[in-house]
PAZAPA-4460 file (N, C-alpha, C; in steps of 0.05 Angstrom, whole numbers, plus 32768, in hexadecimal, padded with zeros to 4 digits):
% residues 236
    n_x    n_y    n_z   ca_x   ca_y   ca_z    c_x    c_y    c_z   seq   type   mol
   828A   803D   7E1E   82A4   8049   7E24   82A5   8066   7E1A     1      X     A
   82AC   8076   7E26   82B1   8091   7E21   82CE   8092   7E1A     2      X     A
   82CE   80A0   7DF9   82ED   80A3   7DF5   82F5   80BC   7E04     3      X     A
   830F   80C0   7E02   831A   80DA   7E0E   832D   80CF   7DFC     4      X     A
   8340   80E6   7DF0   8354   80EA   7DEC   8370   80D6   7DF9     5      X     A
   8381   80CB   7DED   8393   80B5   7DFD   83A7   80BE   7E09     6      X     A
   83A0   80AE   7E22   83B1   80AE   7E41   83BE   808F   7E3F     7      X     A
   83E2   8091   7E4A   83E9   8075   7E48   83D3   8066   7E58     8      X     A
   83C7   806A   7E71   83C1   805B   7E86   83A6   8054   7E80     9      X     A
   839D   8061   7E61   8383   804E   7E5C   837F   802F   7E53    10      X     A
   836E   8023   7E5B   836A   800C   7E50   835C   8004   7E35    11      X     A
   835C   8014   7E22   835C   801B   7E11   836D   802D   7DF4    12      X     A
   8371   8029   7DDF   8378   8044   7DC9   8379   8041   7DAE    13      X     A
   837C   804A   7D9E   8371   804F   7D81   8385   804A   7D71    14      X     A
   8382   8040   7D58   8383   8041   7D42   837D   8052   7D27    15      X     A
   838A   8069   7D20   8384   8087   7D15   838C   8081   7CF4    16      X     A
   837E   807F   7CE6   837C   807A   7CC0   836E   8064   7CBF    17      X     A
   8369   8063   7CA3   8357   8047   7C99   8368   802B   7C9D    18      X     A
   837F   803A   7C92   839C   8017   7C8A   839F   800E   7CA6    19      X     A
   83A9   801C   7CC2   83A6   8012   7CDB   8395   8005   7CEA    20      X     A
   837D   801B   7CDF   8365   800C   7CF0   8357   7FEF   7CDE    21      X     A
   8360   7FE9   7CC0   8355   7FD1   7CB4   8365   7FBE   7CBE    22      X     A
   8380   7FC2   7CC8   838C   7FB4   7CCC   8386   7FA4   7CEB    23      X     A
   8380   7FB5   7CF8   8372   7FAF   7D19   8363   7FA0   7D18    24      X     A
   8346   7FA3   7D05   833E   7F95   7CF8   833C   7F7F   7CF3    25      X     A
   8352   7F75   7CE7   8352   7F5C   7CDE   836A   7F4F   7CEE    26      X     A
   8376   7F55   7CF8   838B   7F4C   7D0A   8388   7F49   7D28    27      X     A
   8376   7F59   7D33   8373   7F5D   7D51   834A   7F62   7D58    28      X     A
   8341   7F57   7D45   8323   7F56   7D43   8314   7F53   7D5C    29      X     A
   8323   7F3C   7D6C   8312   7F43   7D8C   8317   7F5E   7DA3    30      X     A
   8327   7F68   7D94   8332   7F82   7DA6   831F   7F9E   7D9F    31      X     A
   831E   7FA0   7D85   8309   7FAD   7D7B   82F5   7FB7   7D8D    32      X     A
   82EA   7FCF   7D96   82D7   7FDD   7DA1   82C6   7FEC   7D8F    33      X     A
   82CA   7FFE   7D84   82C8   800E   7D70   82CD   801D   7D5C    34      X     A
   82C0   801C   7D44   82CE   8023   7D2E   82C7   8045   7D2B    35      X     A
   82CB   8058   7D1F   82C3   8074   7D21   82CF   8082   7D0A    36      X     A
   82B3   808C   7CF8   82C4   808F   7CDA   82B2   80AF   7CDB    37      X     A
   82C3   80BB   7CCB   82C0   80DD   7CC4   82AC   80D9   7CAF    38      X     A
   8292   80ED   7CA8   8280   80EF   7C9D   828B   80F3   7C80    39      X     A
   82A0   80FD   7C80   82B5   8108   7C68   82BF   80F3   7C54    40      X     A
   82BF   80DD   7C65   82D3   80C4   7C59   82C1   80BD   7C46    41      X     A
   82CC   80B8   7C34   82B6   80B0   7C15   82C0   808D   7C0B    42      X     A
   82CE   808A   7C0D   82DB   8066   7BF8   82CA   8054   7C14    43      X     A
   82BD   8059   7BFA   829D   8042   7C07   82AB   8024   7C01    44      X     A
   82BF   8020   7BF9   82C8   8004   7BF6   82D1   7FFF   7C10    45      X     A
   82DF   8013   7C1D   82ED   8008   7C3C   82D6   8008   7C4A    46      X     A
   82BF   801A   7C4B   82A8   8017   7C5A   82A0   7FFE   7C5B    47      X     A
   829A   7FF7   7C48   828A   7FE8   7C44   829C   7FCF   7C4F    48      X     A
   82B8   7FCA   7C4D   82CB   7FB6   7C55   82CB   7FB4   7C74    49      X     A
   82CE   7FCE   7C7E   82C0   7FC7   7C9E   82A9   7FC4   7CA4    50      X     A
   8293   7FCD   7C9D   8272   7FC3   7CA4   8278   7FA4   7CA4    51      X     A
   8285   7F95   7C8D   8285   7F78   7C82   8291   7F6A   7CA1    52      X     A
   82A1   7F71   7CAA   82B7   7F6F   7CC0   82AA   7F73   7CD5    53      X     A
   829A   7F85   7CE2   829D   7F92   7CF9   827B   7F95   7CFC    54      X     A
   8276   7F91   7D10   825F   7F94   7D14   824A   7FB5   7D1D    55      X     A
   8235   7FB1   7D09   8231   7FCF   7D04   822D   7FDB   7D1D    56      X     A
   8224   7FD5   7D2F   8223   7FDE   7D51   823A   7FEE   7D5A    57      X     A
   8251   7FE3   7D51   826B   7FF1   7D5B   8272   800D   7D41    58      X     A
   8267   800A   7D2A   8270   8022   7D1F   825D   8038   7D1E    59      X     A
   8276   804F   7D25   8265   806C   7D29   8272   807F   7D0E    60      X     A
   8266   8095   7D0F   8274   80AD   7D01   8267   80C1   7D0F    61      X     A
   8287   80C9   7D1B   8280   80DF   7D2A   829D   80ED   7D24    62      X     A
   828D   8107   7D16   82A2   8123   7D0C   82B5   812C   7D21    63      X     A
   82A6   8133   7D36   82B3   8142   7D53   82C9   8127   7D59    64      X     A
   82C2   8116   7D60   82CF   8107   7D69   82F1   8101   7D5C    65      X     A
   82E6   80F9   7D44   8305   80F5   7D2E   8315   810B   7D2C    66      X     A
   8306   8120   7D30   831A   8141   7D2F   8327   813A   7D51    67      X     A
   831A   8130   7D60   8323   8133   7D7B   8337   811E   7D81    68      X     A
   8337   8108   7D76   834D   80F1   7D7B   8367   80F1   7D6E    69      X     A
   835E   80FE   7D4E   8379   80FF   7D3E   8387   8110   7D46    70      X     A
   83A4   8113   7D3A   83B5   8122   7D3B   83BF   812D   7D21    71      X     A
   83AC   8129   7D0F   83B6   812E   7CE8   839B   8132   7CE6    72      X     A
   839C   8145   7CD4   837D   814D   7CC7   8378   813E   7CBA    73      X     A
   838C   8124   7CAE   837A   810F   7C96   8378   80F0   7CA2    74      X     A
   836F   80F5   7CB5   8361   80E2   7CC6   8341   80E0   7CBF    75      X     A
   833D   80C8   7CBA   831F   80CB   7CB8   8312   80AD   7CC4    76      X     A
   8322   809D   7CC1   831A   8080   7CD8   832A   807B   7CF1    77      X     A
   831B   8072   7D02   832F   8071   7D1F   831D   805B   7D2B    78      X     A
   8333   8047   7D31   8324   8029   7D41   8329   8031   7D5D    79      X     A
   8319   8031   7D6F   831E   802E   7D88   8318   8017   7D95    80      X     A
   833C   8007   7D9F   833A   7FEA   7DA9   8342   7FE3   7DC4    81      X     A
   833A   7FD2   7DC9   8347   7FC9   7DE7   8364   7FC1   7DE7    82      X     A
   8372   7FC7   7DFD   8389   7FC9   7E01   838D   7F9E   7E02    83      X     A
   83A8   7F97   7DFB   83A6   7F7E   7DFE   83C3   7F6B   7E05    84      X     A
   83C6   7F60   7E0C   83E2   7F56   7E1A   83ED   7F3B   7DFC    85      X     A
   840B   7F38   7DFE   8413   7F22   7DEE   8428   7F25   7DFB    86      X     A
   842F   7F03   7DF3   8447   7F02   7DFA   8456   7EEE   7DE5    87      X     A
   8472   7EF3   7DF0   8486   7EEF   7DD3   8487   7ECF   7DCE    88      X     A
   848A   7ECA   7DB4   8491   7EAB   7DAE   84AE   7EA7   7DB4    89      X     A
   84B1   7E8C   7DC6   84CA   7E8A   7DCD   84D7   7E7E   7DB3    90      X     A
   84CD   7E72   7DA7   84D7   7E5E   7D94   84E0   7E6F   7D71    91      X     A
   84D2   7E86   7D7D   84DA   7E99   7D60   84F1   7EAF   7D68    92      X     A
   84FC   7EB9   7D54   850A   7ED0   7D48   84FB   7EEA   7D67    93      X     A
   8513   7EF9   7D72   850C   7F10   7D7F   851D   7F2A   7D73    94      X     A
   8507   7F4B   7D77   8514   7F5E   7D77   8518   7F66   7D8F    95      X     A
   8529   7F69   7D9A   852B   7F78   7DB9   8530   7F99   7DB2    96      X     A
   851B   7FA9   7DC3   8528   7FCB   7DC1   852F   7FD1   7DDD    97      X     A
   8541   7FDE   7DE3   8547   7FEA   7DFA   853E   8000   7DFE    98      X     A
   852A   800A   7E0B   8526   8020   7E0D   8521   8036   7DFD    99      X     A
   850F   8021   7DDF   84FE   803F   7DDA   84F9   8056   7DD5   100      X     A
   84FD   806B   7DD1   84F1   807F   7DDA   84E3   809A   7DC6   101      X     A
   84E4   808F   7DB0   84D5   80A1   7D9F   84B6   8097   7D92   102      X     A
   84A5   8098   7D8D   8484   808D   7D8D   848F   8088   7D68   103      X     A
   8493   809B   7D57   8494   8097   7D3F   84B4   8077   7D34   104      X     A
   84C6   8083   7D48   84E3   806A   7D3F   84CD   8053   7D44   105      X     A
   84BA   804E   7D5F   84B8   802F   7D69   84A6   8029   7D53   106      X     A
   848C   803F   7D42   8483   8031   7D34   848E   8023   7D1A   107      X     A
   84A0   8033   7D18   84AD   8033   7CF5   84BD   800D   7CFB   108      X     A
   84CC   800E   7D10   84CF   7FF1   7D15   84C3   7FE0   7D1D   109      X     A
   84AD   7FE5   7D24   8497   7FD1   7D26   8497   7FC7   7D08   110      X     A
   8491   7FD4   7CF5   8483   7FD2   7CDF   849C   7FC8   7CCE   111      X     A
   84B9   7FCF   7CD3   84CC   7FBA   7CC5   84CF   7FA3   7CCC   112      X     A
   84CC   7F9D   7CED   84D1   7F89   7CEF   84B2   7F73   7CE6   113      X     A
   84A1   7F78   7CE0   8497   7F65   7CD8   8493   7F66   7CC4   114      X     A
   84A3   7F7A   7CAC   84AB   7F79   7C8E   84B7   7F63   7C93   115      X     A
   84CD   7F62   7CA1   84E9   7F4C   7C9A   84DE   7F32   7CAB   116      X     A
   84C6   7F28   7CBA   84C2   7F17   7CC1   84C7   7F0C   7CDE   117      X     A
   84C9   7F2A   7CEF   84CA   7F1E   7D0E   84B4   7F2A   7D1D   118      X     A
   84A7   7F13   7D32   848A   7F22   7D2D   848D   7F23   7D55   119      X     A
   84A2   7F22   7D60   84A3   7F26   7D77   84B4   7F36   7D81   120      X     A
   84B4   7F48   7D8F   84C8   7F5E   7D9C   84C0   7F70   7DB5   121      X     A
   84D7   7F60   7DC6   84D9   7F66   7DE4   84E4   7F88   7DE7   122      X     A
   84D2   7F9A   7DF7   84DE   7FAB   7DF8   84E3   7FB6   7E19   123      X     A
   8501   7FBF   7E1B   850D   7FBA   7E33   8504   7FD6   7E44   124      X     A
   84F3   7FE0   7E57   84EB   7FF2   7E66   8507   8008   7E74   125      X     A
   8503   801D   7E76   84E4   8031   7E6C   84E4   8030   7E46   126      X     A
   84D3   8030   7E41   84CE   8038   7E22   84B8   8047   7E21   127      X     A
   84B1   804D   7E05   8495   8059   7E00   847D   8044   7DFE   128      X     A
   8466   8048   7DFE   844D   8045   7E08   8449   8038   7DEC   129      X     A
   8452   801D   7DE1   8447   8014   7DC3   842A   8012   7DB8   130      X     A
   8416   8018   7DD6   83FC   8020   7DC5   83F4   8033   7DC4   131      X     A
   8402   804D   7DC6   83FF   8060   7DC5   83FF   8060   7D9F   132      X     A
   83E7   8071   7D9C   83DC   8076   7D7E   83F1   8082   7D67   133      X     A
   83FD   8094   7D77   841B   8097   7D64   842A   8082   7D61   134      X     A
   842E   806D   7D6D   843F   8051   7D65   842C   8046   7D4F   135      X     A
   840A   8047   7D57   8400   8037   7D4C   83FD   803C   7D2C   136      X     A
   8401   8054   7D29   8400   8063   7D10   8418   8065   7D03   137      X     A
   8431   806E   7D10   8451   8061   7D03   8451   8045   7CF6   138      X     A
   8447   8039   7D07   844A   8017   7CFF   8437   800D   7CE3   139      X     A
   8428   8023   7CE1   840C   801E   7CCC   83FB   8001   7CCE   140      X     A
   83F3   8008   7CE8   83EB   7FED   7CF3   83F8   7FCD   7D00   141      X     A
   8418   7FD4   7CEF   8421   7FB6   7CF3   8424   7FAC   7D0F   142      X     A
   8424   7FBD   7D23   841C   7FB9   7D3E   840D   7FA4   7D49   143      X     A
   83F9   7F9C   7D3B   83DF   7F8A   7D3D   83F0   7F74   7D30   144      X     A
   8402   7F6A   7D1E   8408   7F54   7D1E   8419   7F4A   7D26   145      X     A
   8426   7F50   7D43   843D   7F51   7D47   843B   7F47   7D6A   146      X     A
   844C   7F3E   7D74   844A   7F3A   7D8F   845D   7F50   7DA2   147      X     A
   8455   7F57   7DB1   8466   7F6D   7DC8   8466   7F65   7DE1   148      X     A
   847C   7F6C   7DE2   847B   7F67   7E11   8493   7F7B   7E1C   149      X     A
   848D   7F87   7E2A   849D   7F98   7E3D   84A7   7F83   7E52   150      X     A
   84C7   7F88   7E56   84D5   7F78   7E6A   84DE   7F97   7E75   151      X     A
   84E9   7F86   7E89   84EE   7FA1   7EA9   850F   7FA7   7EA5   152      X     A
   851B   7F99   7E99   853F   7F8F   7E8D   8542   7F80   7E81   153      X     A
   8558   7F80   7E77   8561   7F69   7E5F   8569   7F52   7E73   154      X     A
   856D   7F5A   7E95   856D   7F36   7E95   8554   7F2A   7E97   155      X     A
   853D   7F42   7E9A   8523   7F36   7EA0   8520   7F25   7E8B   156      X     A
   8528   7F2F   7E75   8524   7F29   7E56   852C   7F03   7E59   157      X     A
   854F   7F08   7E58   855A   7EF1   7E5C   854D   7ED5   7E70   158      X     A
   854F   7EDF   7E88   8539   7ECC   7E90   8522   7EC6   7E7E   159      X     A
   8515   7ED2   7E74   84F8   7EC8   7E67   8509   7EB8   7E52   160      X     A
   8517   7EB8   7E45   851D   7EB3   7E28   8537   7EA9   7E27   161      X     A
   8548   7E98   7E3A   855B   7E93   7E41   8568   7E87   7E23   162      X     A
   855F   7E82   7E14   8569   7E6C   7E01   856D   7E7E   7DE1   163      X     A
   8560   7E92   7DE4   856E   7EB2   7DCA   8581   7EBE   7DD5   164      X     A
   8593   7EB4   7DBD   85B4   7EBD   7DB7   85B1   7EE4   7DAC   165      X     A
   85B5   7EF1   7DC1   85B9   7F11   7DBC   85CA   7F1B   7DAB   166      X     A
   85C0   7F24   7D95   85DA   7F2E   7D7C   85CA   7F4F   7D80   167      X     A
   85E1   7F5E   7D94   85DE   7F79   7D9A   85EA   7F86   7D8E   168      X     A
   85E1   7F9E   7D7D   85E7   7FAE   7D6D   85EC   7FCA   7D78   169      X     A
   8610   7FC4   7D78   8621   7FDC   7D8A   862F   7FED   7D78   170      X     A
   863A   8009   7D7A   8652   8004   7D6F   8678   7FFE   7D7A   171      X     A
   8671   7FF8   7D91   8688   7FEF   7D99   868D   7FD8   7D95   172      X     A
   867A   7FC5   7D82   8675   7FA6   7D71   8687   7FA0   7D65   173      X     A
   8697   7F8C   7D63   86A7   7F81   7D58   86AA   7F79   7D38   174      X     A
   8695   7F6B   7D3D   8688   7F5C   7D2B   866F   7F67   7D19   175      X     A
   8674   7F6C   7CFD   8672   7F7A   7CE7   864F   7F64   7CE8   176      X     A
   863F   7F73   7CE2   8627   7F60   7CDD   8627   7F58   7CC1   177      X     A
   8636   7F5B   7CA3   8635   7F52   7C92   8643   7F37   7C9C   178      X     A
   8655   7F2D   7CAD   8665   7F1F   7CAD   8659   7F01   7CC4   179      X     A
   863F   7F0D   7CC6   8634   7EF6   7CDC   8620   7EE4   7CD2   180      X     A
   8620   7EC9   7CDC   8611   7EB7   7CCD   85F3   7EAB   7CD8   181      X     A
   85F4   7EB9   7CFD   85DD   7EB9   7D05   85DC   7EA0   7D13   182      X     A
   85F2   7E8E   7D14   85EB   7E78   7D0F   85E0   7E64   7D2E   183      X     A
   85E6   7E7C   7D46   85D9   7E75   7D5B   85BD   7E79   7D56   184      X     A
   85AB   7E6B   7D59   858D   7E70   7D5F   857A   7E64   7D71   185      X     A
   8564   7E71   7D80   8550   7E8C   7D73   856C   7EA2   7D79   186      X     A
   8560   7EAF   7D67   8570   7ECE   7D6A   855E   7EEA   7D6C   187      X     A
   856F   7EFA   7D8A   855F   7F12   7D88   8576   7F24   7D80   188      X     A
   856F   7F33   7D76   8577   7F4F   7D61   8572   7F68   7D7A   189      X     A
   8588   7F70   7D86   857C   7F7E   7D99   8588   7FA0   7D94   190      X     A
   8574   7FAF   7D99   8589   7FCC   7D91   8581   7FDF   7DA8   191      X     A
   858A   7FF1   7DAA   858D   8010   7DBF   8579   801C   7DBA   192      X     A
   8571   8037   7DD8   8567   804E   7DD1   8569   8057   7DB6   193      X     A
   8566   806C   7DAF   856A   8084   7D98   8583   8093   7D9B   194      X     A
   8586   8099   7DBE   859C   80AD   7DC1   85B1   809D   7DC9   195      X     A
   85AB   808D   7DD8   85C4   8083   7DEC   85C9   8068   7DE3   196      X     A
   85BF   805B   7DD2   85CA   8042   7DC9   85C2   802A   7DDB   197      X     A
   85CF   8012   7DDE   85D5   7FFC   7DEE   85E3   7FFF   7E00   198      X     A
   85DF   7FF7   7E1C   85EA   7FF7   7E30   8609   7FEC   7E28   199      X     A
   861E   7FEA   7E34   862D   7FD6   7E3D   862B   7FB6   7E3F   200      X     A
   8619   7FB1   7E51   8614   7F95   7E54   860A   7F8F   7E34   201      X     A
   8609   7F96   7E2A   8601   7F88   7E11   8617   7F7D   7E04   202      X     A
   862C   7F82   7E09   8641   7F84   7DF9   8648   7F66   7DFA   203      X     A
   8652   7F4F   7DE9   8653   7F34   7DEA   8668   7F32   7DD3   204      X     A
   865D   7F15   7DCD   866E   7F09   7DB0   8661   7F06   7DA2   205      X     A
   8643   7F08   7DA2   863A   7F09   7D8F   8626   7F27   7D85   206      X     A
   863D   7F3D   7D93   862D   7F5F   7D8C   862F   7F62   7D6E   207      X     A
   862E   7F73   7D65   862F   7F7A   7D46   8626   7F9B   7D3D   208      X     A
   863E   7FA4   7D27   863A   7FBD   7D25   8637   7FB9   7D00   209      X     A
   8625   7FCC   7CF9   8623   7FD6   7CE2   862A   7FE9   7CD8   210      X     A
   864B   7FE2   7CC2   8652   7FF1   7CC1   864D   8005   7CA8   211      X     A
   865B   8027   7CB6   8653   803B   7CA4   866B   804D   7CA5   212      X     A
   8667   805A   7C8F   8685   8074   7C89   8683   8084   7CA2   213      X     A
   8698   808A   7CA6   86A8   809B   7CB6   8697   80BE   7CBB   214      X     A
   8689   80BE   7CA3   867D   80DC   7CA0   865E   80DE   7CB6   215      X     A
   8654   80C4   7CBB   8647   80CD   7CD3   8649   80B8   7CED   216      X     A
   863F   80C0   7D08   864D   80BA   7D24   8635   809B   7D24   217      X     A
   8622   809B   7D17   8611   8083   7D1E   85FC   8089   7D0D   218      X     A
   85E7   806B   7D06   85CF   806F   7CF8   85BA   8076   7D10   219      X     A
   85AA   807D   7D08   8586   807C   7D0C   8588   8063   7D14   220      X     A
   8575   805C   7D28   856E   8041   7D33   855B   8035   7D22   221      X     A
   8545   8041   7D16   8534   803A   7D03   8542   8029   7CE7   222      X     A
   8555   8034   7CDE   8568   8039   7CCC   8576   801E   7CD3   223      X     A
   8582   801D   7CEB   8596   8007   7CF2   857B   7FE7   7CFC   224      X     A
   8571   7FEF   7D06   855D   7FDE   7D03   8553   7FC6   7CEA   225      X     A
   8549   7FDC   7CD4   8543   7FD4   7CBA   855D   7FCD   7CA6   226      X     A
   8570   7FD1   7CAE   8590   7FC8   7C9F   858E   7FAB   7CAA   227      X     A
   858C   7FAB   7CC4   8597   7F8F   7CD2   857E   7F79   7CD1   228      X     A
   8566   7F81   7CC9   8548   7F6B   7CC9   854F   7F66   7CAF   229      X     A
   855E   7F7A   7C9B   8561   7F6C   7C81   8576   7F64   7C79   230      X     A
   8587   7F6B   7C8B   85A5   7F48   7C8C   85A5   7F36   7C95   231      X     A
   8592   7F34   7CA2   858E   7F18   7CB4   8577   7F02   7CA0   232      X     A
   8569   7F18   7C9F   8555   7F10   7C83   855B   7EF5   7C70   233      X     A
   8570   7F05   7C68   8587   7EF6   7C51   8596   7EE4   7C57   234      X     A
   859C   7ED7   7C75   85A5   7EC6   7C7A   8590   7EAF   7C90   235      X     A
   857A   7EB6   7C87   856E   7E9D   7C93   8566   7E8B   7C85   236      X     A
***
């Protein structure tokens, strides 16, 4: 395989630091293509933790290369893996995102939501490219333990998953999320763009707003995300 630099439309892409790419590693091991470590990198303990792992055939060190894939000068390991399909457990906990659209917000919630224990999340098209290496590196790997699927709409969604009760996080929500008991289940946790929020159609009886002072117009989605994986948390 000849790397190049990442294009969404490859069938392939990387994993950029040691903590991401151990994590690929050990989480996504048949996907694994190659491992590629900087001549520089010295903690012979992680070396030596992937040689143990990975078969020496696939690992290289090549200087040019790691200067050419990263995007941070303190990059010094980079897994290059095959691209790979999942799909969501019906029977578990969902995050639904609508649309995406920043590479750093989708990783940072990747990586809460499987702090707080939801290891599946539907995300509703167009969004950003979740294997794109900037997600993969926001997320600090948690990407690899996690399940993803792009739906085309939320009724695409619905159809697949007819039987998760949507607790949409609006602020035209009625219903205060300290004040909810969850007690429909499976439950997806579903939230907005960055800019534009949740459609309309989201809007139900079981939406939910988190509330905050008057002094600003709305949270961070990242922000509102990780408030609501850790109230729900507390009531399961």
């Amino acid at each position: 395989m000849e790397v190049k630099t990442y294009k969404k439309d490859y069938d392939y892409s990387y994993s950029l630091g040691a903590f991401p790419t151990m994590e690929l590693i050990k989480k996504k091991s048949d996907a694994v293509d190659k491992i590629i470590i900087h001549s520089s990198f010295d903690n012979q303990n992680v070396i030596d933790e992937i040689k143990s792992l990975v078969d020496n055939t696939r690992i290289f060190t090549n200087d040019k290369l790691v200067l050419k894939l990263s995007d941070k000068g303190n990059c010094f390991i980079i897994g290059v893996f095959n691209k790979y399909s999942s799909k969501l457990d019906e029977n578990s906990d969902h995050l639904l995102l609508d649309n995406p659209s920043n590479m750093g917000n989708l990783g940072t919630i990747i990586r809460s939501s499987l702090g707080f224990g939801i290891k599946n999340i539907a995300i509703i098209k167009p969004g950003v490219d979740y294997f794109d290496p900037k997600v993969i590196r926001s997320s600090m790997g948690s990407i690899f333990s996690v399940n993803i699927e792009y739906f085309d709409s939320l009724e695409d969604y619905e159809s697949k998953y007819p039987h998760h009760n949507i607790y949409s996080f609006m602020l035209q929500a009625k219903k205060n999320l300290r004040d909810e008991t969850f007690s429909n289940k499976p439950v997806t946790l579903a939230f907005g763009n960055e800019a534009t929020g949740l459609d309309m159609k989201y809007l139900n009886e079981n939406s939910l707003i988190i509330k905050h002072s008057d002094e600003i117009d709305s949270l961070n989605v990242t922000n509102a995300v990780s408030i609501a994986l850790y109230e729900y948390s507390l009531k399961l």
